[in-house]
KETI-430260 format. One line per 10 residues: number of its first residue (from 1); for each residue x, y, z of C-alpha. Coordinates in Angstrom, 3 decimals, decimal comma. Layout:
BEGIN
NUM	X/Y/Z | ...
END
This chain:
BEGIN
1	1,744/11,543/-2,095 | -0,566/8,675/-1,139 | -1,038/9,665/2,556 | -2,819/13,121/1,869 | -5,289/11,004/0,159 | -8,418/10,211/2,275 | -8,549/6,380/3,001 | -11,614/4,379/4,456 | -9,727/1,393/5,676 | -7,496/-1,204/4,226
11	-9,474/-4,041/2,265 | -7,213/-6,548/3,174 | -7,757/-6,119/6,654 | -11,331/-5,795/6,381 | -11,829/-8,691/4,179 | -8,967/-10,602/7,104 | -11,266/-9,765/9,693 | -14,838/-11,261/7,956 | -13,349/-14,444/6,801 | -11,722/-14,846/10,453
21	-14,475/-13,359/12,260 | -16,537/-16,101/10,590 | -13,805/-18,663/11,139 | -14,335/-17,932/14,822 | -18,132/-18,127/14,688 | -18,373/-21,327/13,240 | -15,704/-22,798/15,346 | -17,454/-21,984/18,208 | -20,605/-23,608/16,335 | -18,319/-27,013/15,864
31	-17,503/-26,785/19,287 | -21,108/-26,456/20,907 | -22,360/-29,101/18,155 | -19,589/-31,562/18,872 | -19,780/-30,760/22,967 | -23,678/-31,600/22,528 | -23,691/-34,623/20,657 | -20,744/-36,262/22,654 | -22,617/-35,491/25,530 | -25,305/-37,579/24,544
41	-24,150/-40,629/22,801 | -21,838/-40,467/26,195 | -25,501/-40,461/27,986 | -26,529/-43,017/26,037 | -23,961/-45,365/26,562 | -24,507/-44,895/30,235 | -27,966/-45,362/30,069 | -28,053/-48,096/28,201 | -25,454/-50,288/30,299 | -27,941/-49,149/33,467
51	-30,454/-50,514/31,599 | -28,925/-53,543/30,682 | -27,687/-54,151/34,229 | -31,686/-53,691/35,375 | -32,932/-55,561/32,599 | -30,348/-58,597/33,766 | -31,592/-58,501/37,301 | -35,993/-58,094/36,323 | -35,030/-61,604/34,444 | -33,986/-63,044/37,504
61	-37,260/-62,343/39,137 | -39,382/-65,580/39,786 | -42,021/-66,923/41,859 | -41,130/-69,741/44,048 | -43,300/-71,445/47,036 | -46,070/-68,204/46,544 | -43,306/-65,671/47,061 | -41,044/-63,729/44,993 | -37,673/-65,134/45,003 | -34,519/-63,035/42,900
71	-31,122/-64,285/42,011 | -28,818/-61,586/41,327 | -26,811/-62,043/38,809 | -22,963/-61,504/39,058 | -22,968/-59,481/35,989 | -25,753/-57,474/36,541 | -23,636/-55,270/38,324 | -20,108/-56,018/37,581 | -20,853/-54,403/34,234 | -21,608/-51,212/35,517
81	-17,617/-51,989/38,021 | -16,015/-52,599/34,479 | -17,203/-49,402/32,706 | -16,116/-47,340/36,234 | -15,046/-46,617/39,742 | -18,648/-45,370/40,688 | -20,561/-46,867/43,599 | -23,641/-48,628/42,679 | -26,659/-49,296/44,585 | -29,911/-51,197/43,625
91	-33,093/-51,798/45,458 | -35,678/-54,095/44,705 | -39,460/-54,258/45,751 | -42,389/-55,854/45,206 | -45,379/-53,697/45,827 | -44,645/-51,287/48,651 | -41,667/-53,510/50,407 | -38,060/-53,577/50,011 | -37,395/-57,067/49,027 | -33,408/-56,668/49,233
101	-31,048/-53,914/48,127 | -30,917/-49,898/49,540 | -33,932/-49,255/51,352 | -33,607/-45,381/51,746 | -32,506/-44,591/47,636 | -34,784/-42,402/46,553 | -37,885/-42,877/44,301 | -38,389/-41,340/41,505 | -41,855/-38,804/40,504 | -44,296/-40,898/39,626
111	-44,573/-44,879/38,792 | -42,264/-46,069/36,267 | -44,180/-47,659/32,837 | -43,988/-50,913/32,626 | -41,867/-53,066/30,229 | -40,128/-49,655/29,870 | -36,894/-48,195/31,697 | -37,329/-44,546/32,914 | -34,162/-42,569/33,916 | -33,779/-40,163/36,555
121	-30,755/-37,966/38,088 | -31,304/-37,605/41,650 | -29,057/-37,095/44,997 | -27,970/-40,110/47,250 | -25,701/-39,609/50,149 | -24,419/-36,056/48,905 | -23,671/-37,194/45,450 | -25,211/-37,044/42,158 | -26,625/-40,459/40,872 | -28,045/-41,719/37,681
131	-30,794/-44,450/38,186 | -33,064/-46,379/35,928 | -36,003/-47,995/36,733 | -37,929/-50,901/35,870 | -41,191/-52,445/36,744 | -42,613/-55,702/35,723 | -45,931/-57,281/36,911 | -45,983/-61,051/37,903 | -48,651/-63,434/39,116 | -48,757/-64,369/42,726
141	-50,883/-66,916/44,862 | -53,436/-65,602/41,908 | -53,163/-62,128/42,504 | -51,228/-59,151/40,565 | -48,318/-58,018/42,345 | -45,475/-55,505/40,543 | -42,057/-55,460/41,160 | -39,856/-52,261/40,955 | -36,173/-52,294/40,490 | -34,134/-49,580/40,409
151	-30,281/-49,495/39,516 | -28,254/-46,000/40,116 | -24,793/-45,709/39,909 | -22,777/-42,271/40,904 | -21,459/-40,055/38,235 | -17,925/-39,556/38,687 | -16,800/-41,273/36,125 | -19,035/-39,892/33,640 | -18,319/-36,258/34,780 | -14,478/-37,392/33,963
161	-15,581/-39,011/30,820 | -17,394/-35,927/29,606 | -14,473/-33,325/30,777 | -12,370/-35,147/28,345 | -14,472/-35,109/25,541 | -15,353/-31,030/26,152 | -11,209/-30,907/26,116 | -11,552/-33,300/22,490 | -14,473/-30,839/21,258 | -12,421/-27,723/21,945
171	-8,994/-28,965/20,719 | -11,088/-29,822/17,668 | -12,437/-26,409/17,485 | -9,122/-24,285/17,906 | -7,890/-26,421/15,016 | -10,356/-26,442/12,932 | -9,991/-22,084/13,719 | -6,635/-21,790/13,155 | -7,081/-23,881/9,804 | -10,077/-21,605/9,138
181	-7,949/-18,342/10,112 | -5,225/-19,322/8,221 | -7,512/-20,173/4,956 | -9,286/-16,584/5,658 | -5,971/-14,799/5,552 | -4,967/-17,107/2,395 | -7,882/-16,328/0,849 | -7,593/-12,434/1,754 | -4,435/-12,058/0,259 | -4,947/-13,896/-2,631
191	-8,293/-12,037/-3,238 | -6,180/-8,597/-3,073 | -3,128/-9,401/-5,032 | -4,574/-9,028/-8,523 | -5,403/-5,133/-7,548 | -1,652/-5,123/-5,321 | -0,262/-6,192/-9,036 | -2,392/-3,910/-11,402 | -1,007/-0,968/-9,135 | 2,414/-2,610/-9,053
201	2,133/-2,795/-13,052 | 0,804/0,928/-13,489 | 3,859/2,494/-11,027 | 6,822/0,969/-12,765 | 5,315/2,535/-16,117 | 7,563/5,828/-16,949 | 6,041/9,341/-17,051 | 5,533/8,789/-20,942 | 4,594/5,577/-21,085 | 0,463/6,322/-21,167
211	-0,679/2,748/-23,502 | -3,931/1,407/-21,888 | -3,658/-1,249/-19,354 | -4,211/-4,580/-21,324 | -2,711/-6,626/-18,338 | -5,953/-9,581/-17,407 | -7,692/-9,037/-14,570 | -10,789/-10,467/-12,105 | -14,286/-9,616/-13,825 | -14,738/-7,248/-10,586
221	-12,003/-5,232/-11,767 | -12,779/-4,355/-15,404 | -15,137/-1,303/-14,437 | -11,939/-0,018/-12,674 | -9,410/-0,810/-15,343 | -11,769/0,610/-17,968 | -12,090/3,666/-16,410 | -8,283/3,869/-15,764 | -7,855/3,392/-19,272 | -10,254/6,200/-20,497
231	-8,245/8,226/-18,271 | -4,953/7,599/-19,438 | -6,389/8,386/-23,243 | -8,014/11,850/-21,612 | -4,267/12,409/-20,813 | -2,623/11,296/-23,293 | -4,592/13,673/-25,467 | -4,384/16,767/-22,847 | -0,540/16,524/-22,767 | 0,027/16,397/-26,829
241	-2,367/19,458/-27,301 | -0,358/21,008/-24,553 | 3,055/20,236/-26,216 | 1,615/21,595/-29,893 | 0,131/24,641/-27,908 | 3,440/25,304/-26,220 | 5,115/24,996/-29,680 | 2,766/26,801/-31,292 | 2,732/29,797/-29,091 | 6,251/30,360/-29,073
251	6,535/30,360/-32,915 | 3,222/32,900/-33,279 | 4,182/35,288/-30,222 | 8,132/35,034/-31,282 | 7,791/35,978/-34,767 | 4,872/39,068/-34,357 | 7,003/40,684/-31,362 | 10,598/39,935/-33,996 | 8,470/41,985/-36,738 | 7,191/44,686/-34,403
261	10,482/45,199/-33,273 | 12,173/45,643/-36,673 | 9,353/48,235/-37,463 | 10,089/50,062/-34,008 | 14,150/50,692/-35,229 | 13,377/51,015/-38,807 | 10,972/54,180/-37,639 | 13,723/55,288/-34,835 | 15,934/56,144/-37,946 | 13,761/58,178/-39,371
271	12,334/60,465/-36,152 | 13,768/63,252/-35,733 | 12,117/64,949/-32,854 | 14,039/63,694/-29,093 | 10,427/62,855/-27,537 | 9,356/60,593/-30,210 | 12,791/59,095/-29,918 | 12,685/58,722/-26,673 | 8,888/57,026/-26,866 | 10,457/54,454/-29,627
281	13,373/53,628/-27,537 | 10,903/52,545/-24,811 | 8,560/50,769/-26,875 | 11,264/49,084/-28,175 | 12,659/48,062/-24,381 | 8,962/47,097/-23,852 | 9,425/44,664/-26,938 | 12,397/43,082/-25,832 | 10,979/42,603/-22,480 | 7,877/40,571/-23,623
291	9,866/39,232/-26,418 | 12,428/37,738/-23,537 | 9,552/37,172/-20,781 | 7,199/35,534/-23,323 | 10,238/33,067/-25,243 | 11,437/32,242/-21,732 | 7,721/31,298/-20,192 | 7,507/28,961/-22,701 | 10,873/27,417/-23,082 | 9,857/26,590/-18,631
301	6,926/25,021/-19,829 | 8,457/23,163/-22,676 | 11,534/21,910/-20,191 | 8,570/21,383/-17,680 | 6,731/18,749/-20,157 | 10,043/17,160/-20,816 | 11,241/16,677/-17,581 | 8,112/15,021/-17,211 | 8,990/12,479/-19,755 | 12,809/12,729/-19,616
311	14,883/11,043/-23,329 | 17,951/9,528/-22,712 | 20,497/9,591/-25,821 | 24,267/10,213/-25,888 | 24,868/13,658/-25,577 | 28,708/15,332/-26,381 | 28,687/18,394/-24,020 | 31,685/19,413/-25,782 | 30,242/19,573/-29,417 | 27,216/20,990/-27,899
321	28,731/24,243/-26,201 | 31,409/24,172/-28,887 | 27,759/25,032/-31,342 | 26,106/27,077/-29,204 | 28,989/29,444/-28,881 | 29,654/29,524/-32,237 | 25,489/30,851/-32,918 | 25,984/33,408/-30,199 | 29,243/34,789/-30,980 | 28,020/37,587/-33,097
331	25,948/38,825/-30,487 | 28,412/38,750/-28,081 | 30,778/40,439/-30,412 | 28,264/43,650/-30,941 | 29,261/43,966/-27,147 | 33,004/43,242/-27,593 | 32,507/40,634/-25,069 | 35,164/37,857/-26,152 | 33,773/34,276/-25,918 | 36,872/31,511/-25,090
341	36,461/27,811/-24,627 | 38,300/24,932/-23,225 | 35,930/22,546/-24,100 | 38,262/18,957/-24,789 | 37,019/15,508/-25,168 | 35,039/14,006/-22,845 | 32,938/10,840/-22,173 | 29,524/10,870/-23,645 | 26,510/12,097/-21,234 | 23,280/10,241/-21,197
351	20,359/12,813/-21,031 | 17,896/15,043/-23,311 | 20,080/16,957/-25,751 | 17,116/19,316/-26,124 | 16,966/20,128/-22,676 | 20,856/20,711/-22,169 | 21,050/22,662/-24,716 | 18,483/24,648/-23,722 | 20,029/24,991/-19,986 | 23,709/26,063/-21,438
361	22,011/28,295/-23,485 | 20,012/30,061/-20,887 | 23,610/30,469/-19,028 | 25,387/31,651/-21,800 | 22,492/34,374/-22,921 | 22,900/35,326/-18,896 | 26,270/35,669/-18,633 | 26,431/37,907/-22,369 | 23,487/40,251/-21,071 | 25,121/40,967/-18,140
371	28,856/41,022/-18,559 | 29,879/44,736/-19,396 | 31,556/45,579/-22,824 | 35,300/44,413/-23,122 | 34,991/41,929/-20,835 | 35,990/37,995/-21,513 | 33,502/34,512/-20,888 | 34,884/31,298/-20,193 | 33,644/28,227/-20,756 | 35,090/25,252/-19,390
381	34,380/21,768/-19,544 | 35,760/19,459/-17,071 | 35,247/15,675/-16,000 | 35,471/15,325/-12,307 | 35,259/12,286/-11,125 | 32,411/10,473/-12,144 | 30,695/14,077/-13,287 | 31,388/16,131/-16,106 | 31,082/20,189/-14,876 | 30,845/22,989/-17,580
391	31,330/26,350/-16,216 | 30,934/29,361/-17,549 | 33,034/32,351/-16,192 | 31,766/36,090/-16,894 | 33,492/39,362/-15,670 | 29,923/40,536/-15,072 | 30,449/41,776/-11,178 | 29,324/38,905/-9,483 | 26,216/38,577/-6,924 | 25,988/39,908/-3,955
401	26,764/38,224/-0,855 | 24,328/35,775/0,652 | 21,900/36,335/-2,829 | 23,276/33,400/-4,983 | 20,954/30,541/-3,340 | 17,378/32,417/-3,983 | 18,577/33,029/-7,632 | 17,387/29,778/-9,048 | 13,791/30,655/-7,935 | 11,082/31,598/-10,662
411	11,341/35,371/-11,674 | 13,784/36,186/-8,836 | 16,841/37,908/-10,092 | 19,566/39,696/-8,465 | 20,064/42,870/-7,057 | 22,585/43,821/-9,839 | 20,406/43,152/-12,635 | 18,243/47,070/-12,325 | 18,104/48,089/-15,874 | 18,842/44,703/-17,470
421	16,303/42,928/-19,516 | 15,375/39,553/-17,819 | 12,787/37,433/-16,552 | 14,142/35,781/-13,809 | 13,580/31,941/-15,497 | 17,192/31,885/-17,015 | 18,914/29,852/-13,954 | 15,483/28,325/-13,144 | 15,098/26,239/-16,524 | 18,977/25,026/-15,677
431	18,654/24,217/-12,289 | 15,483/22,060/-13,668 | 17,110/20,683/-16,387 | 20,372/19,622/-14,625 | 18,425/18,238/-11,647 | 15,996/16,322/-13,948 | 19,368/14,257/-15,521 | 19,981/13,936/-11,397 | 22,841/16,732/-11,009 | 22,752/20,281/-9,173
441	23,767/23,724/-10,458 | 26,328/25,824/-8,363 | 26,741/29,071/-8,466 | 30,494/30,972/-7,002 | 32,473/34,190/-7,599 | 34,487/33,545/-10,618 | 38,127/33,573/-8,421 | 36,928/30,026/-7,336 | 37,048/28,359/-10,145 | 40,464/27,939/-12,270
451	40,499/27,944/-15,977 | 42,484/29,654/-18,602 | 44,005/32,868/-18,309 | 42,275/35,896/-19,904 | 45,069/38,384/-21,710 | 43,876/41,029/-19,410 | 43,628/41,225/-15,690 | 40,255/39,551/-14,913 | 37,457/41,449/-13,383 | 34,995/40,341/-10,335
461	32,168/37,994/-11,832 | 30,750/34,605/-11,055 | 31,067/30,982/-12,215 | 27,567/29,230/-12,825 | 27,911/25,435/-12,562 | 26,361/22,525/-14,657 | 27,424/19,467/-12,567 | 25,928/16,252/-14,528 | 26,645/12,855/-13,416 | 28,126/10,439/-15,938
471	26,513/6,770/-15,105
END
């Protein structure tokens, strides 16, 4: 039934695909954050050994004999060979001459500040270099001269360095996503499952079970619930007016059309004229049609609301048909139809004794109105199996080929049933009944079914069914 029902997504997905969506974005957030700030402390580092490695050399500077004279120091650059593989180069001058180191490495824009290192990335020899620079002003033969040094070093090793920490930064952000995802679809599922087990709770409730939902539930819910609940009482009130209506009706339209009816014969006793007769005789057929019609309409709408809201107590199908035949065994006598039973002991059936007895009842009123005078019923009770079958046998001519299986339809009835009073609801309200207690209702000429003998040579008829299952 649900899938006729317009839908405008699933929730759960929905709600799965924000909570990952935004997993993803703020992975990718971690990952450009981390990326960055690795990148520069790995800068840093760099810089600051260059630095140190510049700063080691500018203390070496002196003045000797009126000229600048510079010791390099050992460390000065085998601290930039210890952090690396990377070539380094250095050149040092003193105004606009090289004093020692690589003459041709480039300069950088502008004059360095003094007492301050500036860093540049330039291009030496075809690869990419970082250099610092440092310039320092010192006294000579009374005159101000500066001296420049500059340190680079090639970047190989810090293009390695920082291709391992972009791998670290995005291993750390697919973790932290799938931790994120799988928290998103945690969360998702947990979010739904009060609603997956307020629907749960609601299903496994029978057709008459119609108390309000007390079961707790999120604050977000509680419009929902209390609406359900408001429902349930509209319901609950709609389907006990409808039961006292139905029960109602058929005790104020039985009882009027019983009275009008007595009235008609009483009066067809005393007319004496043929027409007027005749006029009675058909308001009285009229009678017993809407009498029939309107007792039958309501005994389908009376198995309909119990069906609904099916009882289960031990019923004896024996005692039960053994009763009924017994209250319509004077009408079938004003017919000389003879009623026999074989109805023995047999296990108890679990079901709606209302309803069965309102289904054998409808086949044993059937099977009276249409069976001819001096004919015989049977009724038979057997247990088959793990199903008990009661079968009632008329001598009534049977149905005609091919017309048995549209029979159990509302208001159809058979081709042999011209000038018989019916409604067509008799086998309906059976088939109902017996399929509500989850059996089936067959329907065969009468030779196919054995039972006991009539004392007279038996007549074509059928054999209607009641097939109940036991468990």
């Amino acid at each position: 039934m649900s899938r006729g029902l317009p839908t405008s997504g699933s929730i759960r997905r929905r709600l799965t695909l924000q909570l990952v969506g935004s997993a993803a974005f703020l992975a990718s957030l971690l990952f450009v954050i981390v990326l960055s700030f690795t990148r520069d402390v790995s800068q840093q580092t760099h810089d600051s050994i260059l630095a140190a490695s510049a700063t080691s050399i500018m203390d070496s500077v002196s003045v000797r004999s009126g000229e600048v004279s510079v010791d390099i120091p050992y460390a000065a650059l085998s601290m930039l060979g210890n952090v690396s593989n990377d070539r380094v180069f250095y050149r040092i001058a003193q105004d606009d001459s090289v004093l020692t180191g690589y003459a041709d490495l480039p300069l950088p824009d502008g004059a360095p500040p003094r007492g301050q290192p500036r860093f540049d990335t330039l291009h030496y020899k075809g690869d990419s270099i970082r250099m610092v620079t440092l310039a320092r002003r010192v006294s000579l033969n009374g005159q101000v001269s500066d001296v420049v040094i500059s340190v680079a070093q090639t970047r190989e090793g810090q293009a390695a360095q920082l291709a391992e920490l972009t791998r670290n930064a995005l291993q750390l952000g697919l973790g932290f996503f799938m931790i994120a995802a799988f928290l998103a679809i945690w969360a998702a599922q947990s979010s739904i499952r009060p609603l997956a087990e307020l629907a749960e709770a609601v299903s496994r409730r029978g057709p008459k079970d119609l108390r309000p939902v007390r079961r707790p539930v999120p604050s977000e819910m509680i419009p929902l619930v209390t609406s359900l609940n408001r429902f349930i009482e509209r319901l609950r009130v709609s389907l006990s007016r409808s039961e006292d209506f139905i029960a109602e009706a058929a005790h104020r339209v039985r009882t009027p059309l019983a009275t009008v009816r007595t009235q008609a014969e009483i009066t067809l006793r005393r007319v004496e004229r043929d027409e007027n007769r005749a006029s009675l005789r058909e308001m009285i057929r009229a009678i017993d049609e809407s009498s029939r019609a309107a007792g039958q309409l309501l005994d389908h709408a009376m198995v309909t609301f119990r069906t609904d809201s099916l009882l289960r107590e031990e019923v004896d199908l024996g005692a039960l048909s053994r009763e009924l035949l017994n209250r319509l065994r004077p009408i079938a006598e004003l017919k000389d139809i003879a009623l026999h039973s074989d109805l023995p002991q047999t296990p108890p059936l679990s079901g709606d004794p209302i309803l069965i007895q309102n289904a054998v009842r409808n086949l044993l009123d059937n099977a009276i109105k249409y069976a001819p005078p001096e004919s015989d019923i049977q009724v038979i009770l057997r247990k088959e199996g793990a199903e008990l079958r009661l079968s009632i046998i008329d001598e009534a001519g049977g149905f005609p080929s091919g017309d048995t299986d549209a029979l159990t339809a509302r208001f159809a009835r058979g081709a042999n049933a011209e000038g018989t009073i019916g409604s067509g609801l008799g086998l309906t309200i059976a088939r109902e009944v017996v399929e509500a207690h989850g059996g089936r209702l067959t329907i065969a000429p009468s030779q196919a079914t054995s039972g006991p003998p009539a004392a007279s040579p038996r007549r074509e008829g059928s054999c209607v069914s009641l097939c109940f299952p036991m468990s």
